[in-house]
C-alpha positions in Angstrom: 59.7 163.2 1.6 58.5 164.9 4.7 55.1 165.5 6.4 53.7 162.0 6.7 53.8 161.4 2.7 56.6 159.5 1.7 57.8 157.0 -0.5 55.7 154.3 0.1 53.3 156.7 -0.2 54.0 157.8 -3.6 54.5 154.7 -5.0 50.9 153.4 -3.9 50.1 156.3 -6.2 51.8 155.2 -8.9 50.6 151.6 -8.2 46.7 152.6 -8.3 47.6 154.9 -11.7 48.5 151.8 -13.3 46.1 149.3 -12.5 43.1 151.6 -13.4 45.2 152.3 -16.5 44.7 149.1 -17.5 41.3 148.9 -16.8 40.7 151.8 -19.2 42.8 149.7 -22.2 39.6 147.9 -23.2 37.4 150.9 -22.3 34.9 152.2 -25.1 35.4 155.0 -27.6 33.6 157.7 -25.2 36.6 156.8 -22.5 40.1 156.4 -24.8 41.1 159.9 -24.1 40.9 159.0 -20.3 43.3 156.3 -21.1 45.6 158.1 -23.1 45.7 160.6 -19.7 46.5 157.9 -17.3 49.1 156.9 -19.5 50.8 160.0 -19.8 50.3 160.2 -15.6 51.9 156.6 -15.2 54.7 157.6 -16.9 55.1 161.1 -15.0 54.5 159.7 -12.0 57.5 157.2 -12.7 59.9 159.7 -13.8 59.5 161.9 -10.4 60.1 159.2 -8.1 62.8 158.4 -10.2 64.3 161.7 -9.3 62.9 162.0 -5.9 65.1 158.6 -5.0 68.4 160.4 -6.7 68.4 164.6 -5.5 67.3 166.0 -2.1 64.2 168.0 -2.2 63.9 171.3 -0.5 60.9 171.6 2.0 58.5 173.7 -0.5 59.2 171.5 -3.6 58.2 168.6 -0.8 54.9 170.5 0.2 54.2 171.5 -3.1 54.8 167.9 -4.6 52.7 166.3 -1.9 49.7 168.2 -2.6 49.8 167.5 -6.4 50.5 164.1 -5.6 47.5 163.9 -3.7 45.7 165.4 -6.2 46.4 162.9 -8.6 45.1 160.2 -6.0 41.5 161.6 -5.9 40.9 161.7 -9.4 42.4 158.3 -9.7 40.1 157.2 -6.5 36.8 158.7 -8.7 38.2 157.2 -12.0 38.2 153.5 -10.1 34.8 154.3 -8.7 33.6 155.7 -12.5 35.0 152.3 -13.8 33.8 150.2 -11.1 30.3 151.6 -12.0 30.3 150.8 -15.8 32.4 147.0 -15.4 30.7 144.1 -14.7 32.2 140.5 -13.9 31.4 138.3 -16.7 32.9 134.2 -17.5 35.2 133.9 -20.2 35.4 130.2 -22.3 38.2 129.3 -19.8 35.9 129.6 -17.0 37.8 132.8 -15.9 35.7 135.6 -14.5 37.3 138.7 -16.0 35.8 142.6 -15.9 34.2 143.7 -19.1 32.5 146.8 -19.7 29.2 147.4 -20.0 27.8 148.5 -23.5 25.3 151.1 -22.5 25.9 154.6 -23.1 27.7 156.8 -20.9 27.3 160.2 -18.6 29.0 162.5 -21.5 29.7 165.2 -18.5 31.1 163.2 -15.8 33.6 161.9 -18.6 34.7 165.5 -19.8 34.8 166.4 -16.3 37.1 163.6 -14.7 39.2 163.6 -17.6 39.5 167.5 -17.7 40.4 167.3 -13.5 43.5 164.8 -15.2 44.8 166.7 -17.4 45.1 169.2 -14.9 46.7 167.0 -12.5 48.9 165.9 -15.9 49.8 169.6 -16.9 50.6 170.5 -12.9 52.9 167.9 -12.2 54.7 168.5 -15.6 55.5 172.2 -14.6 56.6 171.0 -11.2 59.1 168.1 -13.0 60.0 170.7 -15.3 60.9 173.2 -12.7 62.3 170.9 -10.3 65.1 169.5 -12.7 65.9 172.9 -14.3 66.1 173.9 -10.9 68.5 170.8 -10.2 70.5 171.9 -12.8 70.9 175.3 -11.8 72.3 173.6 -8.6 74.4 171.2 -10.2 76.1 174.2 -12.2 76.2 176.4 -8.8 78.1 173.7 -7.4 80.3 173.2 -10.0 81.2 176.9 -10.0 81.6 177.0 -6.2 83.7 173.8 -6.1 86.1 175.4 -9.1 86.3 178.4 -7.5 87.4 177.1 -4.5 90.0 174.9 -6.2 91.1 178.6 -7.5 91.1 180.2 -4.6 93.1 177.7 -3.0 95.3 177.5 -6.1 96.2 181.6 -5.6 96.8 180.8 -2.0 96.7 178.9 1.1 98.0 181.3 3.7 96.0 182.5 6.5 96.1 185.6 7.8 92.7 186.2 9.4 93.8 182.7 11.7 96.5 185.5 13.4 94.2 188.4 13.4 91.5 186.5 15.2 94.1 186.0 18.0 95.1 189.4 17.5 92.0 190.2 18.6 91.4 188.2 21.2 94.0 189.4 22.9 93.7 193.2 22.1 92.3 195.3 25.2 89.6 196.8 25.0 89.6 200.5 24.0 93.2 200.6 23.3 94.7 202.8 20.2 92.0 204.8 19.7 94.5 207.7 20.0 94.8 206.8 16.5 90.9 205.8 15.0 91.0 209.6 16.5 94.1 211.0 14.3 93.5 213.9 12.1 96.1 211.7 9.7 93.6 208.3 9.8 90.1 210.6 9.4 91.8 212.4 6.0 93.4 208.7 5.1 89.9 206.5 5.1 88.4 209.8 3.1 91.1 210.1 0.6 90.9 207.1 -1.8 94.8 206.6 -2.6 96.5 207.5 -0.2 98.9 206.1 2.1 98.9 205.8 5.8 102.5 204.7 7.6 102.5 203.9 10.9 106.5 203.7 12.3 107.1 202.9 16.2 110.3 201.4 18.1 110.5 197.7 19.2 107.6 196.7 21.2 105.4 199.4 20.7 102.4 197.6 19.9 102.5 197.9 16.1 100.9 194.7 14.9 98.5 195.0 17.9 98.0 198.2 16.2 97.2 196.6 12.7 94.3 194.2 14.0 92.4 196.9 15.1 93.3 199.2 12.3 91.9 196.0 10.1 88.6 195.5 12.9 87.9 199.0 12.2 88.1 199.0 8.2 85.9 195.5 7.8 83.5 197.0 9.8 83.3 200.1 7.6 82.6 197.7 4.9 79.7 196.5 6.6 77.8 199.2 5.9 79.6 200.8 3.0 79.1 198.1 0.0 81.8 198.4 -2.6 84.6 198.1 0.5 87.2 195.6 0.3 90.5 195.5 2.9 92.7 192.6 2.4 96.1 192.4 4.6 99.4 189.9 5.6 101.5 190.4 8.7 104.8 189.8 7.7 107.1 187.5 9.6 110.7 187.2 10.6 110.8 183.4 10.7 109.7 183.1 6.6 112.9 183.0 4.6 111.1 181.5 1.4 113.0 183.5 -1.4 109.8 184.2 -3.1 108.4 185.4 -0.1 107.0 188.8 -1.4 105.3 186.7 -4.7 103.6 184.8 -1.9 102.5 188.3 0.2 100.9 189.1 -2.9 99.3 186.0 -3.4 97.9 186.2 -0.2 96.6 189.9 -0.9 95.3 188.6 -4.2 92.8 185.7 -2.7 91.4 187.5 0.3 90.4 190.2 -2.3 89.1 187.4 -4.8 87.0 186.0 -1.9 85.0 189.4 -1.6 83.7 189.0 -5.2 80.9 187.5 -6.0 82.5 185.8 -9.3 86.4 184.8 -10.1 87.6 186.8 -13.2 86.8 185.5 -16.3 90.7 186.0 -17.0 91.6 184.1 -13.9 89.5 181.1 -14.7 91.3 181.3 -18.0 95.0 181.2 -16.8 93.8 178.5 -14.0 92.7 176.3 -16.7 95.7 176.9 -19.2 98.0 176.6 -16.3 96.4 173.5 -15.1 97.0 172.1 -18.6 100.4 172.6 -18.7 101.4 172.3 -15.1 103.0 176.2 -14.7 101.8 178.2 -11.6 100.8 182.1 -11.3 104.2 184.2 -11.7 105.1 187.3 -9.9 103.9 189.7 -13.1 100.2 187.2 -13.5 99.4 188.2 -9.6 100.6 191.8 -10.2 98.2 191.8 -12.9 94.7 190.0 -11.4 95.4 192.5 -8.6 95.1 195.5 -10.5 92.3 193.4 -12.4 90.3 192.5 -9.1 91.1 196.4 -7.7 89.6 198.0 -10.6 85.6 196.2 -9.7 85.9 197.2 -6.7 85.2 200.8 -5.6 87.1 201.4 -2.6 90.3 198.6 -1.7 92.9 199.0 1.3 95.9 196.9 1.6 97.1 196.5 4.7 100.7 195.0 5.4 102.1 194.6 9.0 105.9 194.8 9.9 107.5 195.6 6.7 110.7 195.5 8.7 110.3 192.0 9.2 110.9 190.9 4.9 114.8 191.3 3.9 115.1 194.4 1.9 114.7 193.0 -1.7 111.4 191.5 -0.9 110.4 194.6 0.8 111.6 197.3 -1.7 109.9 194.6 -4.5 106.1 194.5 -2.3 106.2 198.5 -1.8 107.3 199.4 -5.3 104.3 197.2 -6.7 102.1 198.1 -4.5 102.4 201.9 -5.1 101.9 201.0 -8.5 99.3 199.7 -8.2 98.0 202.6 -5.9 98.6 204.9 -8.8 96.5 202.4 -11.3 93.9 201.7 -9.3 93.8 204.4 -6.6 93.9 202.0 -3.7 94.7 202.4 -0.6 97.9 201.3 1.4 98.9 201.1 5.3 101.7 200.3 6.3 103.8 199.3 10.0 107.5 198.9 10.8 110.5 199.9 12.6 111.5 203.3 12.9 113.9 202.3 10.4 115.8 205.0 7.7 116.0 202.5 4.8 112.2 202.0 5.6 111.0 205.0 6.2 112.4 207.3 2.8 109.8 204.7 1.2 106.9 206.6 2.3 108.2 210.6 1.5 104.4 211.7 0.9 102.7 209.2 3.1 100.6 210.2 5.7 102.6 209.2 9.1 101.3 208.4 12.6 103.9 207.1 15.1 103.1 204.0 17.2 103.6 204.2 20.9 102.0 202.5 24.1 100.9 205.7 25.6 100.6 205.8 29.1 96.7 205.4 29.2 97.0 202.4 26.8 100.1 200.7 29.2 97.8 201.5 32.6 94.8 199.9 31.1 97.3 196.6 30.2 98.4 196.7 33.3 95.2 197.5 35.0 93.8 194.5 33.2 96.6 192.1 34.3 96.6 192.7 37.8 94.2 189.6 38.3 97.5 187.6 37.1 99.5 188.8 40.2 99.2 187.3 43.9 96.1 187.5 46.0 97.6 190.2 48.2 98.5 192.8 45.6 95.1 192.2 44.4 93.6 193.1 47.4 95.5 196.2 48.0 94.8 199.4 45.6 97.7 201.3 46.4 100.4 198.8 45.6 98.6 197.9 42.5 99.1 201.9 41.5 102.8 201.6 42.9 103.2 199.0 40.1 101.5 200.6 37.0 103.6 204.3 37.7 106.9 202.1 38.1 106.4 200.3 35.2 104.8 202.8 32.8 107.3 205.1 33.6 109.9 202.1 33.0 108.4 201.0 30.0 108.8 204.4 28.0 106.2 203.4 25.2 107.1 199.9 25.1 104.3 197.4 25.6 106.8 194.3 25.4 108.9 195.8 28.0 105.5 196.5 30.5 104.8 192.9 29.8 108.5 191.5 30.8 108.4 193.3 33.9 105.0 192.7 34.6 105.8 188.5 34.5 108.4 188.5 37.6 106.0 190.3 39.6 103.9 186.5 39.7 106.0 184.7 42.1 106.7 187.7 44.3 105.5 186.5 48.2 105.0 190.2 50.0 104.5 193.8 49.0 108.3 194.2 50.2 109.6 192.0 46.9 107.5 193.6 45.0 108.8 197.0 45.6 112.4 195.6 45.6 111.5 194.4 42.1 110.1 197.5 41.2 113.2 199.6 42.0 115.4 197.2 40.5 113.6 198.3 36.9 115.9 201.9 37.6 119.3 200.5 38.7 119.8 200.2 35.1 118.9 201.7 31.7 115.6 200.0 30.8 116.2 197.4 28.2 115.5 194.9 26.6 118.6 192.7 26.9 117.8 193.4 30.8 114.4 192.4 31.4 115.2 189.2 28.8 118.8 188.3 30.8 116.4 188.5 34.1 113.8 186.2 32.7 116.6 183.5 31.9 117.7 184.0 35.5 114.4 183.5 36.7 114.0 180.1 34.4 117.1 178.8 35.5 115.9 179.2 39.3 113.1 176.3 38.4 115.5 173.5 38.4 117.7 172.1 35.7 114.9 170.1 34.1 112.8 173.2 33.4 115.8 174.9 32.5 116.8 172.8 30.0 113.7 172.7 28.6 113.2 175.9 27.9 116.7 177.0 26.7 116.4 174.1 24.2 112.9 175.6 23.2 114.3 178.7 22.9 117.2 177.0 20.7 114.8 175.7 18.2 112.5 178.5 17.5 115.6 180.7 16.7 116.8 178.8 14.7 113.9 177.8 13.0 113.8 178.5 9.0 110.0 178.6 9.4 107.1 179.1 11.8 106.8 175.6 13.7 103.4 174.0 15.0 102.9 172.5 18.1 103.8 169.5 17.7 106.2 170.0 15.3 108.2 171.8 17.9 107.6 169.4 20.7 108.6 166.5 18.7 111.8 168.2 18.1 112.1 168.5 21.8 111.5 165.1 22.2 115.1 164.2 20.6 117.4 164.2 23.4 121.1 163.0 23.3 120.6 162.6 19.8 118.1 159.8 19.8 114.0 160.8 19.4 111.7 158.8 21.6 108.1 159.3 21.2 108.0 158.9 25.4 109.9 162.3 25.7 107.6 164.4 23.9 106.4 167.1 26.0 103.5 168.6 26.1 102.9 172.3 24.6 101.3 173.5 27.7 104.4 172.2 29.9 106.6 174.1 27.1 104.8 177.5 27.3 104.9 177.3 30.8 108.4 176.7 31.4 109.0 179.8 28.9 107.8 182.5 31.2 106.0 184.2 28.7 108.7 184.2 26.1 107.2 181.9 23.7 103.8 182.6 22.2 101.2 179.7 20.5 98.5 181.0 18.5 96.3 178.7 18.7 94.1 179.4 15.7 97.3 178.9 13.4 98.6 175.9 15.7 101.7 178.0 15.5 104.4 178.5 18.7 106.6 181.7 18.3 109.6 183.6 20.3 106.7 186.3 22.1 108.8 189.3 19.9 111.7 189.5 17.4 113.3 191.1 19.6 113.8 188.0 21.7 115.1 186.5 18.6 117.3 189.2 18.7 118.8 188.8 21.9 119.4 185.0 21.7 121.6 185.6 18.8 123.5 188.2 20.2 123.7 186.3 23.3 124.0 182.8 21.4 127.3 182.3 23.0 126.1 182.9 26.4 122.8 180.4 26.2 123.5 178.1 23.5 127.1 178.7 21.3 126.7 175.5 19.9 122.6 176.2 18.4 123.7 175.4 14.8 124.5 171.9 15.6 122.2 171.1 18.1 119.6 172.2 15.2 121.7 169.8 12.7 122.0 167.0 15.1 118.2 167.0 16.2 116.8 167.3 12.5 119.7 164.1 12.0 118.4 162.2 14.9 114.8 162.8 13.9 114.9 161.3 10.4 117.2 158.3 11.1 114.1 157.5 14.1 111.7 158.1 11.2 114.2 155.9 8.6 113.9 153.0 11.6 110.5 152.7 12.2 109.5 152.6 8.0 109.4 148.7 8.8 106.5 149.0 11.6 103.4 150.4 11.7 104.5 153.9 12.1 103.2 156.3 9.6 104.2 159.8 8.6 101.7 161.0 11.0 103.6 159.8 13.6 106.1 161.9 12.9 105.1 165.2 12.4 108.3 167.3 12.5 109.6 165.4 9.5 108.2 167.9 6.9 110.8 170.5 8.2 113.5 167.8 8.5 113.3 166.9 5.0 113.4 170.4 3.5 115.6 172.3 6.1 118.5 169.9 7.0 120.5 170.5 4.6 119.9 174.7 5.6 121.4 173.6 9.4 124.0 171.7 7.6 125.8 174.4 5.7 125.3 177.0 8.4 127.5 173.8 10.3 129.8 174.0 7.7 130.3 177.6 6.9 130.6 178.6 11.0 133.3 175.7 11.0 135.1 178.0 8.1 134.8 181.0 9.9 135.9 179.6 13.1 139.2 178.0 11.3 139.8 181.5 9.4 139.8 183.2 12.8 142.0 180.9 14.4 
């Protein structure tokens, strides 16, 4: 306990309560209900410092205990000086002295009274151990229930979402796509519950740039609307689970779950029934808690990001269900993706808003970034406008192309490069097999080392089966001539930099990505150009990996130490038949 009364405190008090208890064992008829008290205190005073020692105690239980308590100490300090007024010492036939007391009558009122002031003392600190322990209880059960619906939350899904919106947002400028917060199209979607908003745009327009802030804008609406919900997933070229659109709505499901105050009753059911017999949630069981979970809340949005980015079954299988559900539970949907045909006949009623970098959003990147270029460009206005007309006009409404040929512009030494550079972005079409082919011709300018480095980088993460972390992706890196040695493990930060802005870590997810599909794109168009052989480099350095891994299970190495060996386990055999089945082709065509 707190506030200078604590243990040793309380425990004096339950020390004085029983040795004037026993005083009043042998007292006369006038004081028995006095003794009967004190009992009843003794034993109170026992059973909350029993429970004092075994549950924390919130400040005003402490405050409120520790006046009681004290309470219960001055009427025990008048009882001893009441009995110390009517015992006397007498000598017993042992030639003990013991305390007796004395046979005359007693004060009638001063006995009501002190034993009246106990039993008030009694009656308070009963209420308070009453209260206290039903108040325990209510947090052992609220603990119970958050700790199971945890394990249920976690049980729907593990994905994280928000992790890539924060960095979404972090990295967003300022002010940038309002052009759509403005829309006629967005002002009669977030009024219209049910509806569907599509947003299309080419390659490198900004689209999931343009979800985060679509999501920003919607969770703050539901801070001041109550009975919002906005749940969303970014879809993702690199996941190739075959169950991949099951696991969307999984996703969907929990962020929507963790706005409720409470879990279903009729998901706590299926979690227990399923934790009895060991099945999971099915496609058709998250289908259903979804329409379920949409139908308490008053107003839902589902946001999903890059629907180009699924293969078509899982696509066609998310939409379908989701427009379902739209038409059960009047939720509603946005949606980004290519400018794609297949894509876009989904969405036949949908409100539609193309996605472009506009000219104000690319000069106010650009604008931004010119602290990244040399001192001297810096310094002077009117090459800095030279460089945002060049490139916005070179960009046409692609922010991944402003960014590639913002990134040569670093190393440039005098305004005259610069504008060499600058012209160089109109010798050809714009592109993006152009401004990636010059970035490779700018790597391989570092040296050989760096080169290397960031070729085999770029080797890995496209042929990646899954999203890598960090270190997962510089432990792969450190196999070289197909032997792994902990001593040639770079670090990220040498990796990114090597990369020239072609390789992106998100640092909230510890995940490292090519900066754009479409640079996933061009290395396997171009895969005989960079790397022909990328299928069994893959094979060979997932091979290498696990036999160092299979070496070291003697020492004290631990699977720690080896953190890339989670994706060598499940994806060898993946690099292995794509060996096999480009060795077929090969022998077919020859």
């Amino acid at each position: 306990m707190s506030f200078g009364f604590g243990i040793g405190d309380f425990l004096t008090v339950i020390a004085l309560a029983t040795r004037i208890r026993k005083e009043f064992v042998g007292a006369p008829q006038e004081c028995r209900a006095i003794s009967d008290e004190l009992k009843s205190l003794s034993v109170l005073l026992l059973d909350i410092e029993v429970d004092m020692t075994n549950s924390d105690m919130g400040t005003d239980q402490a405050e409120r205990l520790k006046i009681l308590v004290e309470g219960s100490q001055a009427v025990l300090r008048d009882l001893e000086a009441f009995s110390d007024k009517y015992i006397a010492m007498e000598s017993n036939t042992n030639s003990r002295v013991d305390r007796a007391w004395k046979r005359f009558k007693f004060d009638t009122q001063e006995v009501d009274k002190l034993r009246a002031r106990l039993i008030s003392n009694v009656s308070m600190l009963r209420a308070f151990s009453e209260r206290h322990i039903k108040e325990g209880l209510v947090q052992m059960v609220r603990h119970f229930d958050n700790q199971k619906r945890q394990q249920i939350l976690d049980w729907v899904s593990k994905e994280n979402h928000t992790a890539k919106q924060n960095h979404l947002l972090r990295h967003r400028l300022a002010g940038s796509r309002r052009w759509l917060l403005e829309s006629l199209e967005w002002k009669e979607w977030v009024k219209s519950r049910g509806s569907t908003l599509y947003c299309p745009g080419i390659p490198g327009s900004g689209k999931t740039y343009t979800t985060a802030i679509v999501i920003e804008e919607l969770q703050n609406m539901s801070q001041v609307n109550d009975g919002m919900a906005v749940a969303f997933v970014f879809c993702d070229y690199q996941r190739q689970e075959e169950n991949v659109y099951e696991l969307l709505a999984r996703s969907l499901l929990r962020t929507l779950l963790e706005q409720l105050d409470m879990v279903p009753q009729s998901l706590n059911h299926l979690y227990d029934t399923c934790m009895r017999s060991g099945h999971d949630l099915n496609a058709n069981e998250v289908y259903a808690h979804l329409k379920i979970v949409t139908s308490q809340i008053p107003w839902t949005t589902l946001v999903v990001d890059a629907l180009d980015e699924l293969e078509p079954e899982s696509r066609d299988l998310l939409v379908t269900n989701l427009y379902k559900l739209q038409s059960e539970a009047k939720v509603n949907l946005f949606f980004t993706s290519r400018k794609v045909s297949t894509i876009q006949i989904l969405f036949p009623r949908a409100g539609t808003v193309e996605v472009t970098a506009t000219s104000d959003d690319v000069q106010n990147y650009l604008a931004d970034h010119m602290k990244l270029l040399p001192g001297f460009v810096q310094r002077n206005k009117a090459i800095q406008d030279e460089i945002k007309d060049a490139i916005i006009i070179a960009a046409d409404g692609m922010f991944l192309l402003a960014e590639l040929y913002l990134e040569p512009l670093k190393d440039k030494k005098s305004p005259k490069a610069i504008r060499a550079s600058l012209r160089s972005l109109f010798d050809r079409s714009a592109s993006y097999e152009k401004a990636y082919r010059d970035a490779m011709v700018r790597i391989q300018a570092k040296g050989k080392d760096r080169f290397i480095l960031a070729k085999t980088t770029f080797l890995i993460l496209t042929q990646a089966r899954r999203p890598l972390r960090a270190m997962e992706l510089c432990h792969a890196l450190g196999v070289e001539a197909n032997e792994f040695d902990p001593e040639d493990v770079p670090d990220i930060e040498d990796v990114l930099s090597n990369c020239t802005g072609l390789v992106t870590y998100h640092v909230e997810s510890d995940v490292v990505q090519l900066v754009h599909r479409s640079t996933k794109e061009y290395f396997e168009a171009c895969r005989a150009e960079w790397f022909p052989d990328a299928a069994v480099v893959m094979r060979d350095i997932c091979v290498a990996y696990k036999h160092a891994r299979d070496a070291a299970a003697d020492g004290k190495a631990t699977e720690a130490d080896f953190p890339f060996l989670d994706y060598v386990n499940k994806y060898t055999g993946s690099h292995q038949a794509q060996v096999v089945n480009e060795n077929a082709e090969k022998a077919l065509a020859n």
